[in-house]
DOGU-492505 format. One record per atom (N, C-alpha, C): residue number from 1; atom name; x, y, z. Coordinates in pm, whole numbers, plus 50000, padded with zeros to 5 digits. Example, Ala and Ser with C-alpha at 12.3 -4.5 7.8 and 13.67 -1.06 7.14 Angstrom:
REM residues 2
 resi name    c1    c2    c3
    1    N 51319 49431 50780
    1   CA 51230 49550 50780
    1    C 51320 49670 50780
    2    N 51285 49775 50708
    2   CA 51367 49894 50714
    2    C 51290 50003 50787
This chain:
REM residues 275
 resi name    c1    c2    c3
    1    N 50539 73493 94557
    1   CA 50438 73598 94547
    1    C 50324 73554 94457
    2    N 50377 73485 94347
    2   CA 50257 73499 94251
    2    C 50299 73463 94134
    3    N 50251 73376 93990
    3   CA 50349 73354 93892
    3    C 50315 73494 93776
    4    N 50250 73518 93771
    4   CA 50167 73670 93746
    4    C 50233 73814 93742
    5    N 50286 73772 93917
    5   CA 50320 73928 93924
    5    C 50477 73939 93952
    6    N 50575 73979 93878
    6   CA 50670 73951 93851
    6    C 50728 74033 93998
    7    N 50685 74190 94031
    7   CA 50701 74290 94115
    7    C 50632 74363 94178
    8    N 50617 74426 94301
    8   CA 50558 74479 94383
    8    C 50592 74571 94459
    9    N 50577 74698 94419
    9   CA 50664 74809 94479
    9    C 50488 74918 94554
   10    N 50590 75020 94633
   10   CA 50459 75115 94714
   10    C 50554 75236 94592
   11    N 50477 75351 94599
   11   CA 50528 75417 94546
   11    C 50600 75493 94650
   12    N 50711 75588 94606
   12   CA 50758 75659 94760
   12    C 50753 75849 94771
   13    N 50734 75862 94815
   13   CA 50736 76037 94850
   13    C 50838 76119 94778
   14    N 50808 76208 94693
   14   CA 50911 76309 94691
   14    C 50872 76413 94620
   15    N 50947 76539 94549
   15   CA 50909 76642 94499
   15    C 50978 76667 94402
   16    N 50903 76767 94278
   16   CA 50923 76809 94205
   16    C 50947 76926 94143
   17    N 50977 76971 94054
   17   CA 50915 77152 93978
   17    C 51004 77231 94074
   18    N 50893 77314 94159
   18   CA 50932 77422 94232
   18    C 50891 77369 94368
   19    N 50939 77167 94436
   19   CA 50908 77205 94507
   19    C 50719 77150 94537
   20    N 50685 77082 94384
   20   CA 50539 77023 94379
   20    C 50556 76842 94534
   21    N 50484 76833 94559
   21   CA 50485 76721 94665
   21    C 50419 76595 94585
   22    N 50492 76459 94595
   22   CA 50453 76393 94486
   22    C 50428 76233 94524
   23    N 50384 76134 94488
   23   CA 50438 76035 94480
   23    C 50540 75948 94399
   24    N 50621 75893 94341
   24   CA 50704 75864 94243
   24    C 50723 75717 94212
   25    N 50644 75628 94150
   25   CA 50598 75522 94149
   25    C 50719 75448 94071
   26    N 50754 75480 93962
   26   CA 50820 75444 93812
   26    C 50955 75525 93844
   27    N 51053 75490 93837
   27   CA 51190 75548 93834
   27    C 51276 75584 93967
   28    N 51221 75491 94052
   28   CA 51273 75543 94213
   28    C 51391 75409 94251
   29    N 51398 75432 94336
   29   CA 51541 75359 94416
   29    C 51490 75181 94386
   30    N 51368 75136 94463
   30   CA 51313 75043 94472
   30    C 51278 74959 94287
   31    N 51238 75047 94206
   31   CA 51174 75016 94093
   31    C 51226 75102 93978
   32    N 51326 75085 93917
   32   CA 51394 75225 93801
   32    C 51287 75144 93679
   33    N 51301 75214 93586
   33   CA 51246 75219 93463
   33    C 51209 75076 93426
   34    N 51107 75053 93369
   34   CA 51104 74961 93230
   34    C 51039 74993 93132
   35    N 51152 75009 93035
   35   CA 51148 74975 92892
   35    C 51032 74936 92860
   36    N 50961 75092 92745
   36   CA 50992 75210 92749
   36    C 50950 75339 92859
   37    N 50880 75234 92990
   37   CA 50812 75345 93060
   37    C 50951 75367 93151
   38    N 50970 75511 93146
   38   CA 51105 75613 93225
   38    C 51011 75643 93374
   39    N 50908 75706 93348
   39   CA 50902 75772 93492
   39    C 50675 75714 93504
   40    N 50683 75686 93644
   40   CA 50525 75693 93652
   40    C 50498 75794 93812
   41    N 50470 75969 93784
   41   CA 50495 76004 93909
   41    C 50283 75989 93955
   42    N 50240 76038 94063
   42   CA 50130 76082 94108
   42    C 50141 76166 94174
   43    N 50052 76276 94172
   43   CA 50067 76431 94214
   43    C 49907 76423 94300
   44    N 49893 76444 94390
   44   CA 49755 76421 94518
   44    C 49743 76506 94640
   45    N 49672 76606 94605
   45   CA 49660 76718 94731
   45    C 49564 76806 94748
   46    N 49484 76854 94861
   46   CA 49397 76906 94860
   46    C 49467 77063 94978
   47    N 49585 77066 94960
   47   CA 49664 77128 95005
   47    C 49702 77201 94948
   48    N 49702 77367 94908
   48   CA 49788 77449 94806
   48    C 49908 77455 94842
   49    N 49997 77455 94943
   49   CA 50070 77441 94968
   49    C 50175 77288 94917
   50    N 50135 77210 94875
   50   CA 50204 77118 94821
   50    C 50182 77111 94696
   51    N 50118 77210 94606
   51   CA 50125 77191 94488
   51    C 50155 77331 94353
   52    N 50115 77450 94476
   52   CA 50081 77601 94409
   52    C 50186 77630 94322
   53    N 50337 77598 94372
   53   CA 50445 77639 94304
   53    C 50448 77581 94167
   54    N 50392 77505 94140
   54   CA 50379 77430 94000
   54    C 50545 77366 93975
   55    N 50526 77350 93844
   55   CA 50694 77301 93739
   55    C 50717 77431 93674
   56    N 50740 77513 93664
   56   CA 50828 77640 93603
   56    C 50885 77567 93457
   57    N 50891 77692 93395
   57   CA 50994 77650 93262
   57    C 51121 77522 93302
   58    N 51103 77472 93256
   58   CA 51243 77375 93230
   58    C 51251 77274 93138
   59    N 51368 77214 93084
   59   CA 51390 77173 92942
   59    C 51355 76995 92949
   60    N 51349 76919 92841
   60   CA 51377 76782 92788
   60    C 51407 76768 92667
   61    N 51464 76672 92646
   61   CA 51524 76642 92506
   61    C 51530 76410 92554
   62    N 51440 76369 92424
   62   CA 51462 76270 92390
   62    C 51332 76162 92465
   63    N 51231 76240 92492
   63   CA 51098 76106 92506
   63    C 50986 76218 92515
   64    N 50883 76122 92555
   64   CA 50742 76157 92575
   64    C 50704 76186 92644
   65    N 50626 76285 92722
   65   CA 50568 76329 92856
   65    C 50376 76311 92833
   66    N 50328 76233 92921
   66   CA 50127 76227 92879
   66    C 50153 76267 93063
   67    N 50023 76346 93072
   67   CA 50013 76429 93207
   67    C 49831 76377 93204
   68    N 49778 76349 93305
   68   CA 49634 76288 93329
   68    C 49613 76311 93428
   69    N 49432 76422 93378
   69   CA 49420 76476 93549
   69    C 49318 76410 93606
   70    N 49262 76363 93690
   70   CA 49140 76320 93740
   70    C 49087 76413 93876
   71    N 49165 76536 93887
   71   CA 49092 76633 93936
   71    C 49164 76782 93965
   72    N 49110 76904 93916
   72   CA 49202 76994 93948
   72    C 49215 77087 93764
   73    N 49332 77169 93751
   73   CA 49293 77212 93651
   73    C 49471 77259 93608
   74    N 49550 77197 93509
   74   CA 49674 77285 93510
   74    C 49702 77329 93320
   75    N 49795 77433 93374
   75   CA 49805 77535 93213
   75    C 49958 77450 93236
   76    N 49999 77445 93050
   76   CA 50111 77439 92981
   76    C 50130 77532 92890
   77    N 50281 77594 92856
   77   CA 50283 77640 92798
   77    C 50412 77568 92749
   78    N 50489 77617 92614
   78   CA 50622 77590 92567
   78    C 50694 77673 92502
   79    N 50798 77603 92488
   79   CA 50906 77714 92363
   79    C 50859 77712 92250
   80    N 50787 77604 92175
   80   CA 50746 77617 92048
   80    C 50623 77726 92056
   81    N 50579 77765 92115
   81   CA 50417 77835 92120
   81    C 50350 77791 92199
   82    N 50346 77632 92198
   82   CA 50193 77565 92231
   82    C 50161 77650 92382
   83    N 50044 77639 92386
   83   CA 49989 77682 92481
   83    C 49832 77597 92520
   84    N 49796 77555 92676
   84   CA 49678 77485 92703
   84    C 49659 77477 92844
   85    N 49561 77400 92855
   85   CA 49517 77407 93004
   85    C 49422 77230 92971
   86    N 49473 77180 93085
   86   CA 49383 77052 93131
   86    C 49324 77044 93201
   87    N 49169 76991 93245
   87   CA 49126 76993 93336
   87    C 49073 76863 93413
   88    N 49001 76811 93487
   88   CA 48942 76685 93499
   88    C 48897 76574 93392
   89    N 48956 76465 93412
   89   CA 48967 76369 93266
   89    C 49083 76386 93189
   90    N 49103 76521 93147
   90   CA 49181 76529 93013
   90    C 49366 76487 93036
   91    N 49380 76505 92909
   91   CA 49489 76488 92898
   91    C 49597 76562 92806
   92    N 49747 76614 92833
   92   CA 49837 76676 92787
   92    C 49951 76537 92727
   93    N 49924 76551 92590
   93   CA 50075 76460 92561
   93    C 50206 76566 92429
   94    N 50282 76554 92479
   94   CA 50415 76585 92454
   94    C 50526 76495 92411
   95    N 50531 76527 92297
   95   CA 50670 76484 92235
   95    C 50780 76566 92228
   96    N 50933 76519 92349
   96   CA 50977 76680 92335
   96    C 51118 76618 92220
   97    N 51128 76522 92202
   97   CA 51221 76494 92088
   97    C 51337 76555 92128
   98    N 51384 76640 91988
   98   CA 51532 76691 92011
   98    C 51543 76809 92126
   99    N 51427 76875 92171
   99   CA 51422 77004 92287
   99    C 51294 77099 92279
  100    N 51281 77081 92395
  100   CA 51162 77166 92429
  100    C 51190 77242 92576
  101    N 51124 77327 92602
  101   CA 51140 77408 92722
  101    C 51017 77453 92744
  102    N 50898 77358 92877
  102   CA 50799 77402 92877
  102    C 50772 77444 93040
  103    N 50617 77454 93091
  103   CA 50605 77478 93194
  103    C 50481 77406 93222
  104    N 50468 77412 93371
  104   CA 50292 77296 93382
  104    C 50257 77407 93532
  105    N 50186 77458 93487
  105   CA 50156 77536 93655
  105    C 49987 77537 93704
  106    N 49957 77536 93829
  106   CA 49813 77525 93871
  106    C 49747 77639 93815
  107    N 49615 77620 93775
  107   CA 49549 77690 93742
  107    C 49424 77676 93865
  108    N 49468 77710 94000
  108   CA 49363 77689 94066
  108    C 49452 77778 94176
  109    N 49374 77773 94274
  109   CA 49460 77872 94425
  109    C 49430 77763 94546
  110    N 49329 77673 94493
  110   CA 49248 77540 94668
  110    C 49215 77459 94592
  111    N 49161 77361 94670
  111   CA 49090 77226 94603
  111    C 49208 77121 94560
  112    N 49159 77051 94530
  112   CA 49191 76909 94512
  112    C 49286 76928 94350
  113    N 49413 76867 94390
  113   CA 49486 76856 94263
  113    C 49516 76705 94224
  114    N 49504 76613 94100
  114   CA 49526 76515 94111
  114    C 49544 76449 93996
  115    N 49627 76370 93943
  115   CA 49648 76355 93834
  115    C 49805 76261 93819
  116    N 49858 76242 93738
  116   CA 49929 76144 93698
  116    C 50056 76219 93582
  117    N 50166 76174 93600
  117   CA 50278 76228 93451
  117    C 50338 76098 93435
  118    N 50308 76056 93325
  118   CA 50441 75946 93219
  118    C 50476 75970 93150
  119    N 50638 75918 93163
  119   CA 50729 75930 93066
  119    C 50787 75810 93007
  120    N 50781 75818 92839
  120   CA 50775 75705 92784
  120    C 50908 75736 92695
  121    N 50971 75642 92666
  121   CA 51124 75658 92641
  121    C 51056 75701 92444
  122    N 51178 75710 92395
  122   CA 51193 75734 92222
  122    C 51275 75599 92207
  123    N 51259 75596 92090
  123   CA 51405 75533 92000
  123    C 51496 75597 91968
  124    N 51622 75536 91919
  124   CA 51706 75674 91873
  124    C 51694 75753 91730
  125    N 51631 75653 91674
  125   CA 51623 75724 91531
  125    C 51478 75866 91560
  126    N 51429 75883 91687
  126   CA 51297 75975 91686
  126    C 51356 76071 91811
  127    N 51495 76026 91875
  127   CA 51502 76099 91935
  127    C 51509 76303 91958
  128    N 51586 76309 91818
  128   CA 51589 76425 91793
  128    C 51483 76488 91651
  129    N 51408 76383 91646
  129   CA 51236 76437 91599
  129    C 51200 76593 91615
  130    N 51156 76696 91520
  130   CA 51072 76784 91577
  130    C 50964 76792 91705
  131    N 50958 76830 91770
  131   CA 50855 76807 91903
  131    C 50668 76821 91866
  132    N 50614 76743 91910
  132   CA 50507 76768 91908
  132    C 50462 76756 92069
  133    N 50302 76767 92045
  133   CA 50202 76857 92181
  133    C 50037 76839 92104
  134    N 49997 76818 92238
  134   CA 49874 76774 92203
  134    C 49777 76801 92352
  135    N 49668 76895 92358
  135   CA 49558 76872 92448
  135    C 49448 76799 92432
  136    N 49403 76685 92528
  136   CA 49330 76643 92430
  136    C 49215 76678 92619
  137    N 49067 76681 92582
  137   CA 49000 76708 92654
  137    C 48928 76603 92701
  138    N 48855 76588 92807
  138   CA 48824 76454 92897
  138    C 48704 76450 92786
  139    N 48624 76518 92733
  139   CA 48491 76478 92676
  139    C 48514 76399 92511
  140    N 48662 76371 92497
  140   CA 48697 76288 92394
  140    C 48749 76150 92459
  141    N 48775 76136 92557
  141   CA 48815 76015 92587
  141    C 48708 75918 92558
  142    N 48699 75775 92559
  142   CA 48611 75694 92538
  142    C 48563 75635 92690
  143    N 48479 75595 92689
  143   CA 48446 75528 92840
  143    C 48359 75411 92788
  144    N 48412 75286 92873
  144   CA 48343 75162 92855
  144    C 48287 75116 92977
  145    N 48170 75115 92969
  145   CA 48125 75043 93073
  145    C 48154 74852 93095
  146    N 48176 74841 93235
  146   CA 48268 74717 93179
  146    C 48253 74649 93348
  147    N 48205 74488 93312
  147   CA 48173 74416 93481
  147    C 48108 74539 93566
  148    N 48026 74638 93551
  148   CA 47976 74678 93665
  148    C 48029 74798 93679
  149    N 48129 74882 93648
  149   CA 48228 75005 93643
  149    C 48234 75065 93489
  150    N 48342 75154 93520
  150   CA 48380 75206 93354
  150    C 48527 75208 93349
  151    N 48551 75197 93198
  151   CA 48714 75202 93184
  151    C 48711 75289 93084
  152    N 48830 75423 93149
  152   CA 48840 75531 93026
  152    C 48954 75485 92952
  153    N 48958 75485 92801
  153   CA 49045 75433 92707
  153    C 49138 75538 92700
  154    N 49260 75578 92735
  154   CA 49362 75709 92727
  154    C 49417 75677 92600
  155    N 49483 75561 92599
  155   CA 49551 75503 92479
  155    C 49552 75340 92436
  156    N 49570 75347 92288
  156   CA 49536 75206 92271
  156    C 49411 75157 92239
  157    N 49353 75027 92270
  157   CA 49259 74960 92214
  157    C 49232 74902 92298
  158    N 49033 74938 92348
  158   CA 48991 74837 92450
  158    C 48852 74839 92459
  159    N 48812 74716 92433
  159   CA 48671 74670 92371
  159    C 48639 74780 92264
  160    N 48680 74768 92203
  160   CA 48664 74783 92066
  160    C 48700 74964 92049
  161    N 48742 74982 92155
  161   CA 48746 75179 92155
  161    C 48884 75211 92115
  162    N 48924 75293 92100
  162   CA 49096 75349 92056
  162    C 49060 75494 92154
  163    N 49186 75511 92266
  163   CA 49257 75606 92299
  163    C 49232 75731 92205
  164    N 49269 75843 92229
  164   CA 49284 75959 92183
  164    C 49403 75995 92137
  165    N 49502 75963 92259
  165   CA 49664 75961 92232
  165    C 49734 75939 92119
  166    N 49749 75991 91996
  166   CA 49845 75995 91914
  166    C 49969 75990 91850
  167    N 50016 75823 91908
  167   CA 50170 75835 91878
  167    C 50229 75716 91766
  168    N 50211 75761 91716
  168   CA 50249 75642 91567
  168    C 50372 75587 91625
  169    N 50404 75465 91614
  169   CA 50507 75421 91618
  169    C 50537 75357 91750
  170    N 50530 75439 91850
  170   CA 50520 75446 91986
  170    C 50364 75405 92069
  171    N 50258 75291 92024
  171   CA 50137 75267 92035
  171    C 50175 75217 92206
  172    N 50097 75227 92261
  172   CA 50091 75208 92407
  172    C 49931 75174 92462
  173    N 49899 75099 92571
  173   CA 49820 75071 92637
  173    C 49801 75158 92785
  174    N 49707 75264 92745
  174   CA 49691 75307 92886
  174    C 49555 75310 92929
  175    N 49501 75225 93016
  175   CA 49386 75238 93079
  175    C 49299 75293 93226
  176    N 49236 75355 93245
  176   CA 49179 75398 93399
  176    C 49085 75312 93395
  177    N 49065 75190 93497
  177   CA 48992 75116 93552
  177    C 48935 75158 93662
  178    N 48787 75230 93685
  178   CA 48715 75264 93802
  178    C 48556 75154 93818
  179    N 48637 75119 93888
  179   CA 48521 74976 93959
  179    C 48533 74994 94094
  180    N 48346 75014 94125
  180   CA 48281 75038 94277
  180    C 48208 74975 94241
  181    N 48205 74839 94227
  181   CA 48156 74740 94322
  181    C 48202 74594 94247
  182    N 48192 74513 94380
  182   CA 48277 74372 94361
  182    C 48280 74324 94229
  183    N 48368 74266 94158
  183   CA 48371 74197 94035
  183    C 48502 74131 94035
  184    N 48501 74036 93933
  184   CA 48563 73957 93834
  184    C 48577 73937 93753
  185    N 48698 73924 93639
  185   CA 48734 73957 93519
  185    C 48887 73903 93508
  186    N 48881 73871 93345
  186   CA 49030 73914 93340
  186    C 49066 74014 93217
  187    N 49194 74042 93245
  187   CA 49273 74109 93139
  187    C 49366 74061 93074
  188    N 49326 74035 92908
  188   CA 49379 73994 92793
  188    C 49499 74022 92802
  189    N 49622 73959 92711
  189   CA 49713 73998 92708
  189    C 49725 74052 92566
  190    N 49768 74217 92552
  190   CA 49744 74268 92415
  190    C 49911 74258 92351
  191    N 49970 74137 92383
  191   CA 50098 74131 92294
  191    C 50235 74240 92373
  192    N 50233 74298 92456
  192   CA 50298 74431 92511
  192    C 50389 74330 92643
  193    N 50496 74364 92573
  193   CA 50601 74290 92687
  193    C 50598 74357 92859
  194    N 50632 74488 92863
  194   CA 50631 74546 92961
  194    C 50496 74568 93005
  195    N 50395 74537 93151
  195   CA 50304 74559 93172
  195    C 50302 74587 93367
  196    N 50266 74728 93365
  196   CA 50227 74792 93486
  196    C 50083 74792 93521
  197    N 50049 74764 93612
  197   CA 49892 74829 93687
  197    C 49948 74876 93839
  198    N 49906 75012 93847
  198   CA 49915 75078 93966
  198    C 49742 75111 94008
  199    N 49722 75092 94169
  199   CA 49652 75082 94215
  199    C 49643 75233 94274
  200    N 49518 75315 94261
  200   CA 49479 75461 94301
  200    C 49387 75490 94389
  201    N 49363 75429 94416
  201   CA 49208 75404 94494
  201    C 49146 75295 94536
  202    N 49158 75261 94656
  202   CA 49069 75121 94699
  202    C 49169 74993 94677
  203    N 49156 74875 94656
  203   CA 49180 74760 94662
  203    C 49199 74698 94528
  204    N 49279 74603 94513
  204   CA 49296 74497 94374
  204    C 49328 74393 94389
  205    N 49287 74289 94371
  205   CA 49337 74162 94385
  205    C 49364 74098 94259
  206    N 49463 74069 94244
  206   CA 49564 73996 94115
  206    C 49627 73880 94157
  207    N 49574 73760 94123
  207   CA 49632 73600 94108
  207    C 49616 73574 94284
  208    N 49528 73626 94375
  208   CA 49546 73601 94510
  208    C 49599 73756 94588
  209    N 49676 73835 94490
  209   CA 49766 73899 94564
  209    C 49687 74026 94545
  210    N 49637 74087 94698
  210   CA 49590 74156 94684
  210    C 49635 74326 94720
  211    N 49653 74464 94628
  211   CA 49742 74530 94620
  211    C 49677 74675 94667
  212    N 49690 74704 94744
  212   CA 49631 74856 94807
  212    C 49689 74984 94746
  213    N 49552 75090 94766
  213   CA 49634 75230 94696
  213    C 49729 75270 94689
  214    N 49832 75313 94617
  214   CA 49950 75320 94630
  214    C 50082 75222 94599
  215    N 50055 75083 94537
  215   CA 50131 75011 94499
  215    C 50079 74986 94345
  216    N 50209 74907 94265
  216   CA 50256 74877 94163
  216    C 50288 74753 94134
  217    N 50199 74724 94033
  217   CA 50233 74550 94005
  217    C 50309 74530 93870
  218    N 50400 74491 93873
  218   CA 50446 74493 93717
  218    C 50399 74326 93680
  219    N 50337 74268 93604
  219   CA 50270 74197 93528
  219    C 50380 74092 93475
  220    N 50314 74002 93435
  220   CA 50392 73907 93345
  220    C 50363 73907 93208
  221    N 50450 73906 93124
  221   CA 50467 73908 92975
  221    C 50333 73883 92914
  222    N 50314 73748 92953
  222   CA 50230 73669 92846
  222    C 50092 73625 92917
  223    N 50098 73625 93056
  223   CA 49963 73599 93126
  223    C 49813 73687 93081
  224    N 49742 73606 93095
  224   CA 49598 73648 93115
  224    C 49551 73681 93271
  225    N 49546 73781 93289
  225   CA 49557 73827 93465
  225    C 49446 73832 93500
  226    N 49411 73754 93666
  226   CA 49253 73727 93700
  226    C 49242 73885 93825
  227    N 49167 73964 93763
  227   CA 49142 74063 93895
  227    C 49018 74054 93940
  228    N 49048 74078 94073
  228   CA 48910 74052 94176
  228    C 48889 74189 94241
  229    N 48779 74239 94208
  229   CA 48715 74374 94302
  229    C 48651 74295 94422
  230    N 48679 74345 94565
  230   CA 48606 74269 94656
  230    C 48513 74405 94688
  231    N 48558 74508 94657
  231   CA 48439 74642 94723
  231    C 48437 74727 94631
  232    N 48550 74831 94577
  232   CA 48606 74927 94481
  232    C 48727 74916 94467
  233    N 48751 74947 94344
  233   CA 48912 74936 94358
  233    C 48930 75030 94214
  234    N 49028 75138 94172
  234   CA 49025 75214 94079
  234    C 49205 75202 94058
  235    N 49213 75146 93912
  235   CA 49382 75141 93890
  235    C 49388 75165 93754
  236    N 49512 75204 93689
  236   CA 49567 75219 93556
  236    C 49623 75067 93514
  237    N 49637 75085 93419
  237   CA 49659 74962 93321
  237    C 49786 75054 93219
  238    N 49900 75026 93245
  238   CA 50022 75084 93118
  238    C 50107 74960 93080
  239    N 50080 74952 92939
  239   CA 50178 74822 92869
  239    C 50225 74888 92722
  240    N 50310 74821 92698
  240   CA 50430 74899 92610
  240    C 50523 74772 92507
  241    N 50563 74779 92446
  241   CA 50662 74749 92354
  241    C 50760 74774 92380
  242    N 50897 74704 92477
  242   CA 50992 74766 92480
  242    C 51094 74801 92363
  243    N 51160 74891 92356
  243   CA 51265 74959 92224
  243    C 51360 74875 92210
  244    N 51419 74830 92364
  244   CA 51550 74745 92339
  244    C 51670 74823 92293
  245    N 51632 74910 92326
  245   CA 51829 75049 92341
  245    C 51852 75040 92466
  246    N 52012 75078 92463
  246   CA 52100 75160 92629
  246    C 51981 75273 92646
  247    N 51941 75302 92761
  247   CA 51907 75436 92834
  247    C 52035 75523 92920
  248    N 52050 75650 92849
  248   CA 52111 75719 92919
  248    C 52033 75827 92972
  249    N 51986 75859 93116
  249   CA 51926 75968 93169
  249    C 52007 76028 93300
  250    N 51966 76119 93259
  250   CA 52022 76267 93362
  250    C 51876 76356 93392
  251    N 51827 76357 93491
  251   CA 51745 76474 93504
  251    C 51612 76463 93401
  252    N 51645 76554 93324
  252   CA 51528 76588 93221
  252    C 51555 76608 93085
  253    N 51651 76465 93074
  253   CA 51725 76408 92958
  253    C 51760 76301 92914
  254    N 51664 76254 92828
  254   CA 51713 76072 92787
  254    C 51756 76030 92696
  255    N 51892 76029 92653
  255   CA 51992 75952 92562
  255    C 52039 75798 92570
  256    N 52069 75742 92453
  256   CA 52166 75656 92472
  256    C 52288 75650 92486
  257    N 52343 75775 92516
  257   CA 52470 75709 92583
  257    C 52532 75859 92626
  258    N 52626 75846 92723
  258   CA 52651 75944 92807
  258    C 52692 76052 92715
  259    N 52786 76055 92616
  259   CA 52809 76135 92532
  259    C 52665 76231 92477
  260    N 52573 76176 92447
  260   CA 52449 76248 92416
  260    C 52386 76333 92539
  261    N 52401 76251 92627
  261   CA 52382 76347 92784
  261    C 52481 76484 92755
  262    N 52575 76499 92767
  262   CA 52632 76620 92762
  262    C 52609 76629 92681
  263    N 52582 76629 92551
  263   CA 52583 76721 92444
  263    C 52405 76812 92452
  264    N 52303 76723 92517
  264   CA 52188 76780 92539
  264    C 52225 76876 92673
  265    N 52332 76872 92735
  265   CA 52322 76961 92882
  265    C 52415 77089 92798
  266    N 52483 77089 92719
  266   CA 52601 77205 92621
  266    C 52463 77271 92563
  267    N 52376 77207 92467
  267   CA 52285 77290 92394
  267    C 52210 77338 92498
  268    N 52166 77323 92592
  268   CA 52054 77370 92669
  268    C 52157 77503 92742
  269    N 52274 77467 92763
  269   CA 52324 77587 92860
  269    C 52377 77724 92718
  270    N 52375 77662 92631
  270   CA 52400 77768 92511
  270    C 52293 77809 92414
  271    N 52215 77733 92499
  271   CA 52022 77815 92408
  271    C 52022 77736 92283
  272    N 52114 77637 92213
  272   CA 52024 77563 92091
  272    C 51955 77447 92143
  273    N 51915 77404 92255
  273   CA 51816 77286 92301
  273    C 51718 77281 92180
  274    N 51635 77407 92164
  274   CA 51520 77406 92088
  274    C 51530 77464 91953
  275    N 51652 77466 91938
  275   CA 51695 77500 91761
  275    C 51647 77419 91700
């Protein structure tokens, strides 16, 4: 394939919430997790019907949830209080630590819904952390103009900008690369073992290999990666530090080890999840 690109997956179809219609890029049959990224879904519809029912209340205990919309408008609420709404650009990040019980529902009735959810694992010593929550709004993100396009900085460090995203400890690389029209470039390697680019729009060409909307390149460690725009091509950039723990997951629960799985499924069915 490529000495570059270690993997190459499409993302595959499925649903969520109540029932939301999805793509599921990160955590599926073909491609499960890497350390620390758990889940990379995409949510894409101009259909109310595949999206109206939203995610309803329901629980997590033990990572991170960042939700990114690039079109459309959705409310959160939680067990702690928090309460918000995202709209185009912005972004929702969540720390649900030891338990949270929130909800993500449309704030729209038509139109175009579109946007992105990752889930980024904990360590164990942060697993049962107090929870935090954060809205952060598209008119704080940074935007770099860059070869001919722009790149919005979500998280991390890029040309000289820092992310909005707030996670001490847990520093991550997340970038939106929107380039309409041909270019060439590469991308540095910022030290981050685990490295994803999923393709959203249009075309990418990486080391020869060129990757259409809807696929996933997982990267090589240490390379300097040559991408080629031949027309437009619009993709994310997610790289990470892996933790290097067992993952134990169930559902909408990530422990290290099965014993912690039930003990997060006992508190949630006896109401101390969010004690």
């Amino acid at each position: 394939m490529s000495a570059i690109i270690k993997h190459r997956v499409r993302g595959m179809p499925a649903q969520d919430g109540a029932g939301v219609k999805l793509k599921r890029v990160v955590n599926q049959p073909a491609f499960r997790h890497r350390d620390p990224i758990l889940m990379l879904d995409e949510f894409k519809s101009d259909d109310p019907n595949d999206y109206i029912a939203g995610f309803p209340p329901h629980p997590h205990r033990g990572f991170c949830t960042l939700t990114y919309m690039l079109a459309g408008n959705m409310a959160h609420e939680d067990s702690t209080g928090n309460q918000g709404e995202i709209s185009t650009g912005g972004l929702q990040w969540m720390k649900a630590a030891r338990g949270i019980i929130h909800s993500e529902m449309p704030k729209q009735k038509d139109g175009l819904m579109w946007g992105f959810q990752l889930w980024l694992n904990l360590p164990a010593a942060e697993k049962m952390d107090d929870p935090e929550y954060a809205d952060i709004p598209g008119s704080v993100v940074p935007e770099v103009n860059y070869e001919g396009g722009l790149v919005r900085v979500l998280s991390g460090e890029f040309a000289e900008q820092t992310g909005p995203v707030n996670a001490p400890g847990r520093e991550f690389l997340y970038l939106d690369f929107r380039m309409t029209k041909p270019a060439k470039f590469t991308l540095p390697n910022q030290g981050q073992s685990t490295r994803l680019l999923y393709v959203y729009q249009g075309a990418v060409t990486i080391d020869g290999v060129t990757a259409q909307a809807g696929e996933l390149l997982e990267l090589d460690a240490e390379a300097n990666v040559p991408v080629t725009i031949q027309d437009a091509g619009h993709f994310l950039l997610i790289a990470a530090k892996p933790i290097g723990e067992p993952i134990a997951q169930y559902g909408p629960f990530v422990m290290n080890t099965e014993a912690e799985l039930r003990q997060a499924f006992m508190d949630y069915q006896s109401g101390r999840l969010t004690q």
